[in-house]
N, C-alpha and C positions, 0 to 999 in steps of 0.2 A: 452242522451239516448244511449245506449251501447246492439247494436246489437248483439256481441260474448259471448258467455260463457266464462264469466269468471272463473280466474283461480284462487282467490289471494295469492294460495301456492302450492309448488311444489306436486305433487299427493307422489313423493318420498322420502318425507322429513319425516323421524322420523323411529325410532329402526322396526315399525308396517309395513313400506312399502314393499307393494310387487315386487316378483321380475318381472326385466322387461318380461321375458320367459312365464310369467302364465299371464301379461299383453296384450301378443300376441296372445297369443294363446285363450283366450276370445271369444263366440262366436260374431258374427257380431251385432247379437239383444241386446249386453250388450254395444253397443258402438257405441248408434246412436247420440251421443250426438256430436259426436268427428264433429270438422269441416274438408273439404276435405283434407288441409293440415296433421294434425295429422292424419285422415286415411291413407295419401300417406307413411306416416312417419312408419303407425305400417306395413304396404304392405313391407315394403322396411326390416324393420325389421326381419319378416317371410320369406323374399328371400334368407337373412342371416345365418337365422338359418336353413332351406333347406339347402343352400351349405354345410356348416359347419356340419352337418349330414349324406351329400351324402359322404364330403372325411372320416367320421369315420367311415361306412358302409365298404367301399372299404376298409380300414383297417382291418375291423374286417373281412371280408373274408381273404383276404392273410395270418390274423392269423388261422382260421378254417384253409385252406388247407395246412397250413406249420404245423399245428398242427397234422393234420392227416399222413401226409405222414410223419413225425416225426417218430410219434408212430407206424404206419406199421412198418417200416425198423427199427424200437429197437429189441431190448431183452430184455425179449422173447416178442414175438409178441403176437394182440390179439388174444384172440382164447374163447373156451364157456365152458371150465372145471378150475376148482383150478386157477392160481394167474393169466391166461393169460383170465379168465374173469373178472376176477378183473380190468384188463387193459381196455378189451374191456367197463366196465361199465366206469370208468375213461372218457375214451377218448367220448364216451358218455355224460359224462357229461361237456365234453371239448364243443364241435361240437355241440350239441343240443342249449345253452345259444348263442352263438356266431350266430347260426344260426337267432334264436329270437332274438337277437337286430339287426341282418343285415335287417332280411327281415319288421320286421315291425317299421312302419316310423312313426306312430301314439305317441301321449306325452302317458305314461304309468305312473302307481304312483310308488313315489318313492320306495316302499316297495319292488315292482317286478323288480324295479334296484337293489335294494342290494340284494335281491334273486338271481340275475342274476349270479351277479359279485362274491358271495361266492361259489355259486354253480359251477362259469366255474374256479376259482382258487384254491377251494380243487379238484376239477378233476387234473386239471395239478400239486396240490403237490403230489397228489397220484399216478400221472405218473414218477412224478420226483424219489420219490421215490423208486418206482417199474423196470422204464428203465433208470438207472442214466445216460445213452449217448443219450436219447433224450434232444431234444430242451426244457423243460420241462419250462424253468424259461420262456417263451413266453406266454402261454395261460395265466398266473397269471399275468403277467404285462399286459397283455392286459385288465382281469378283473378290474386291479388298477387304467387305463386308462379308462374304461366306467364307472367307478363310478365318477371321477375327471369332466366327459364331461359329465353325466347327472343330475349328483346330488351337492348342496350344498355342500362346501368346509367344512362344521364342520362335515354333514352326509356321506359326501363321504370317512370320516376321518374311519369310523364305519367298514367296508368293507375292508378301503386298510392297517390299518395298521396290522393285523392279518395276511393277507395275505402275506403282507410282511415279517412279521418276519417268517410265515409257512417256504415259501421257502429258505427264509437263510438258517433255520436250517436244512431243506431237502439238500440244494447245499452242504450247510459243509457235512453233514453225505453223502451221498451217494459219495462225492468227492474221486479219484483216485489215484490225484498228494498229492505231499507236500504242496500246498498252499489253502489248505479246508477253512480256512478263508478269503483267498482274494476272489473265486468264490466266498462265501457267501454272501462277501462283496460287488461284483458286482452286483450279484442278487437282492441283496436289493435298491442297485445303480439306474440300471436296472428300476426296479419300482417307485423310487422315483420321478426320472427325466420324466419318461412318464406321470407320476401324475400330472406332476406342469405343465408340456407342454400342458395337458389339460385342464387344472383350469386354467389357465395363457386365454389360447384360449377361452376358456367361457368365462372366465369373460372381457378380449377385448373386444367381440362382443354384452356382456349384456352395459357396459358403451358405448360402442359407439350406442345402440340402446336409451339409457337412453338419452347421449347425444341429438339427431336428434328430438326424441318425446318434450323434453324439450325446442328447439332450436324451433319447432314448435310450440309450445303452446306460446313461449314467444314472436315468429312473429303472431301468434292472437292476443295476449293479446295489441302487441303496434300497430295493425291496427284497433284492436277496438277503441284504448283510441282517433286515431286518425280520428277515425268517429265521436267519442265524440266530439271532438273540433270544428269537420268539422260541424256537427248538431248547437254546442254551436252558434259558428262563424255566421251562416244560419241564428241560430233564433235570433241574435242583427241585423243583417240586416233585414231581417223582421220587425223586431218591427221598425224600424229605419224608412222604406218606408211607416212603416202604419202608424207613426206619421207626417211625414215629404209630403208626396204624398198624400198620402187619405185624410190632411188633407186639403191639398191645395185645390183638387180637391172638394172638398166638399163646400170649403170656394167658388168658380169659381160657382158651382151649383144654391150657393144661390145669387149670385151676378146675374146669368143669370136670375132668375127663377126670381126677382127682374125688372132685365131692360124687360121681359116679361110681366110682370103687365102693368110695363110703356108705354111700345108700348102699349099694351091694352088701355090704359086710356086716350093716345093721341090722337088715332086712328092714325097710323102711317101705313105703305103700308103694304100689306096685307103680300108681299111676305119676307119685312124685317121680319115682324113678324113671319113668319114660320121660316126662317133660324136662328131669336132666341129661337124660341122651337129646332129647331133641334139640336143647337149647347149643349144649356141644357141637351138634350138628348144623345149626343155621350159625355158630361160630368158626367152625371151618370152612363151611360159604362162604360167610363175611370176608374171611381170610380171602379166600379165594376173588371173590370181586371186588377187592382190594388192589389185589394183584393186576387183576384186567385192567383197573381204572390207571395202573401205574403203568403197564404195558402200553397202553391206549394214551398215554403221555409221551412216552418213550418211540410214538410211533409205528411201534411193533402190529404186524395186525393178526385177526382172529376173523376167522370168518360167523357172520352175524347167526347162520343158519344152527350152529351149533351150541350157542349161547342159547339160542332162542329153546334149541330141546332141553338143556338142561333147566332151564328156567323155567319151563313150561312142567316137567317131572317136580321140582321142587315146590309149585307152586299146589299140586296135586297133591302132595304128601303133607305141606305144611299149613297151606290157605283151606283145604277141604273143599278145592276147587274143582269141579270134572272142567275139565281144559281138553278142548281138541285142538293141535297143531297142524295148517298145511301150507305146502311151499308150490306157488305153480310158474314157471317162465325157467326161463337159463340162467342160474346162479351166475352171477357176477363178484367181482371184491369192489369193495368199496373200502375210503380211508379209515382206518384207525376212528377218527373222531365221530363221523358217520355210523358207525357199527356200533359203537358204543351211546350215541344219542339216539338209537333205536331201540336197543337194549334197556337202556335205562328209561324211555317211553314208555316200552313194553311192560315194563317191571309197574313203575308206575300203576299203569292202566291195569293191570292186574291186581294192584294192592288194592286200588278202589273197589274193581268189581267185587273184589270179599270184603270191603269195607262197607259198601253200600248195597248190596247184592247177593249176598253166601247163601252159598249151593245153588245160585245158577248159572247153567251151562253157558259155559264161555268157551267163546273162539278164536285164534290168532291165526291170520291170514297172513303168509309172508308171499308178497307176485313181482316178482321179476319183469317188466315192460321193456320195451327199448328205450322210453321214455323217463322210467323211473323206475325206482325201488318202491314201492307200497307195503307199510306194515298195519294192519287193520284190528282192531280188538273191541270183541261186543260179547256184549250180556245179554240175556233175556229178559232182566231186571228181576227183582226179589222174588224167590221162591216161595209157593204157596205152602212147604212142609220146612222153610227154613227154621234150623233151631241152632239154640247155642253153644250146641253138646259137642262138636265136631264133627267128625267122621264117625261110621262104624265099629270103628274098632275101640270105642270107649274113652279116646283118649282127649279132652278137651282140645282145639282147634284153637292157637292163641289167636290174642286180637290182632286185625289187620295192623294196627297203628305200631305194632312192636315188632311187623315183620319188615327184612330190609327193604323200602320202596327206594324211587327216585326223591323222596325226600322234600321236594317243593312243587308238587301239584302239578296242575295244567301251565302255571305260569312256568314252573323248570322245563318240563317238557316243550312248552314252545320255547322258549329263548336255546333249549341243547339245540331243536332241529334249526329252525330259523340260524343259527350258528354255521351249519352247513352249509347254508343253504336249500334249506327244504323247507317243507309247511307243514300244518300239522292242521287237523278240523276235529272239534271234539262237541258232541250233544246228542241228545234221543233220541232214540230210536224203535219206535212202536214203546211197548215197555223199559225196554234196557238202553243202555247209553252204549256210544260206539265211539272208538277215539282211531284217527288214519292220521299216519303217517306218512309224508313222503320224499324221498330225495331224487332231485334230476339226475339222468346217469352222466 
């Protein structure tokens, strides 16, 4: 049985897969499937692409305001009649786009990036143009830039390479000196290099996000396979106890239930004769929490509250224990392994209190918290009329050491809960000793 969601192929595998950026940006309700690992994975992703955002913002302003004060301080300047509004729409159209992608941080589609980026780079060839000693080849490599950093490298191609060649031709014409084709050449330079500096930078941060989601899916994938085993492993021991144990035990049942007749038929002492019913009886127990421990293997669950009555009744009739049982909060289920590392606590803690304690009154507290499961058991410590006779009813009381406990003390008891994940605190109290249990819900 395999817990995890599995994966058995990379979600990114084939010409069809999408990119990791539109896998991020998913809202939450499309990705409840993801276990906490892969959600930490796509968190960490998004804090990426945030950074990676805030330094291209910051960019794109220093280009707006190196753009503007550019064009101010050219010739001619703008102004609202003939060519010096022509500038002033330009620079307009410089400032405006550069402002929209600074200030808004939201994924937009790609149509209104390459709207963006034509729009803010024929502004700046039309500056270039118009004031050939502005900074002009800036706004247009920066458009070449926010297409490389927001858009796929084939459609980013759409945008930068026009753009590109625009301002060459702009640099060369509008050039001063003798070397009209080296500016040009630069300008094209210029834009090429910021291009790749951002497609390069994307796509680092798209594989390394690809990477981490992948590296995550594949530590699910091999902690599942290893619950699988863990389970596999589980249920051959189970099978193994309920062939091997249950079967003994059963085979011990009928051999009692057998010398029980006999005594019967002999007329043998009345009190042998009970201590062969009783021992038949604490062998079909056995049987019986045999079976739970194989259940409890098997996963299967039980709920703890009714474990806990019959436990608590048996422990009455055969510890000579007065036991009062109470349950207080809203039952909850807890795992198989949990239910059973309470239970066998409890048992435990019980075998003592009539190991070290008989005939005094003992208590088992089962409380319900939103915070935990609490199982509590106290004695009042050794009774002032304890004797060795048993109970009332004449019948000797066996020793605690021959009844079924947990079997390895406080040390078993901690390492079952601790096993869960719970804790366990066990010492004096006033006279008697108290042993608490607990598991986080």
């Amino acid at each position: 049985m395999i817990t995890a969601r599995q994966r058995p192929g990379s979600r990114f595998a084939g010409p069809a897969a999408p990119m990791l950026s539109d896998m991020v940006s998913t809202p939450p309700g499309d990705r409840m499937g993801d276990s906490p690992r892969v959600a930490e994975a796509r968190s960490r992703a998004t804090v990426r692409a945030l950074r990676q955002g805030a330094r291209m913002h910051l960019a794109l302003w220093v280009v707006m305001v190196s753009t503007a004060l550019s064009a101010a301080q050219g010739r001619p300047r703008p102004g609202v009649t003939g060519e010096r509004l022509v500038i002033s729409l330009a620079l307009a159209a410089c400032v405006l786009p550069l402002a929209l992608a600074a200030l808004n941080r939201r994924r937009r589609p790609e149509a209104a990036t390459v709207a963006l980026s034509l729009v803010l780079g024929g502004g700046g060839c039309v500056l270039g143009f118009l004031q050939s000693g502005a900074l002009t080849v800036v706004p247009v490599s920066a458009a070449v830039a926010l297409a490389f950093a927001r858009l796929r490298p084939g459609l980013a191609l759409l945008p930068a390479v026009p753009l590109t060649v625009a301002i060459t031709v702009v640099t060369a014409c509008v050039s001063t000196s003798g070397n009209a084709f080296q500016e040009g050449v630069a300008a094209a330079l210029l834009c090429a290099v910021l291009g790749a500096v951002c497609m390069f930078a994307r796509q680092a941060r798209l594989r390394h996000d690809q990477a981490e989601l992948l590296l995550a899916e594949l530590t699910d994938s091999r902690e599942a396979q290893a619950r699988a085993a863990a389970v596999a492993e589980r249920t051959r021991i189970a099978r193994e106890l309920h062939d091997v144990l249950a079967q003994s035990l059963s085979a011990l049942a009928v051999q009692l239930e057998g010398a029980r007749k006999l005594a019967e038929r002999d007329g043998v002492d009345p009190l042998l004769r009970q201590l062969i019913v009783r021992s038949g009886e604490l062998t079909r127990e056995g049987l019986s929490d045999a079976r739970q421990a194989v259940a409890a293997l098997r996963g299967d669950d039980a709920p703890v509250v009714d474990q806990l009555t019959a436990l608590v009744g048996r422990c009455r009739r055969d510890l000579a224990l007065p036991i009062t049982l109470s349950v207080s909060g809203e039952p909850r289920t807890l795992t198989p392994e949990a239910n059973l590392a309470l239970y066998r606590g409890a048992q435990e803690a019980l075998t003592n209190a009539a190991r070290y304690a008989p005939g005094s009154a003992t208590t088992v507290v089962l409380r319900y918290t939103p915070q935990a499961t609490t199982l509590t058991v106290s004695d009042e410590g050794r009774a002032a009329d304890a004797r060795g006779d048993g109970g009332g009813d004449g019948v000797p009381a066996p020793p605690a050491e021959a009844w079924t406990g947990g079997g390895n003390g406080l040390r078993g008891m901690r390492e079952r809960i601790e096993r869960v994940g719970g804790r366990i605190h066990a010492g004096p109290a006033g006279e008697g000793w108290t042993v608490e249990m607990e598991i986080p819900a």
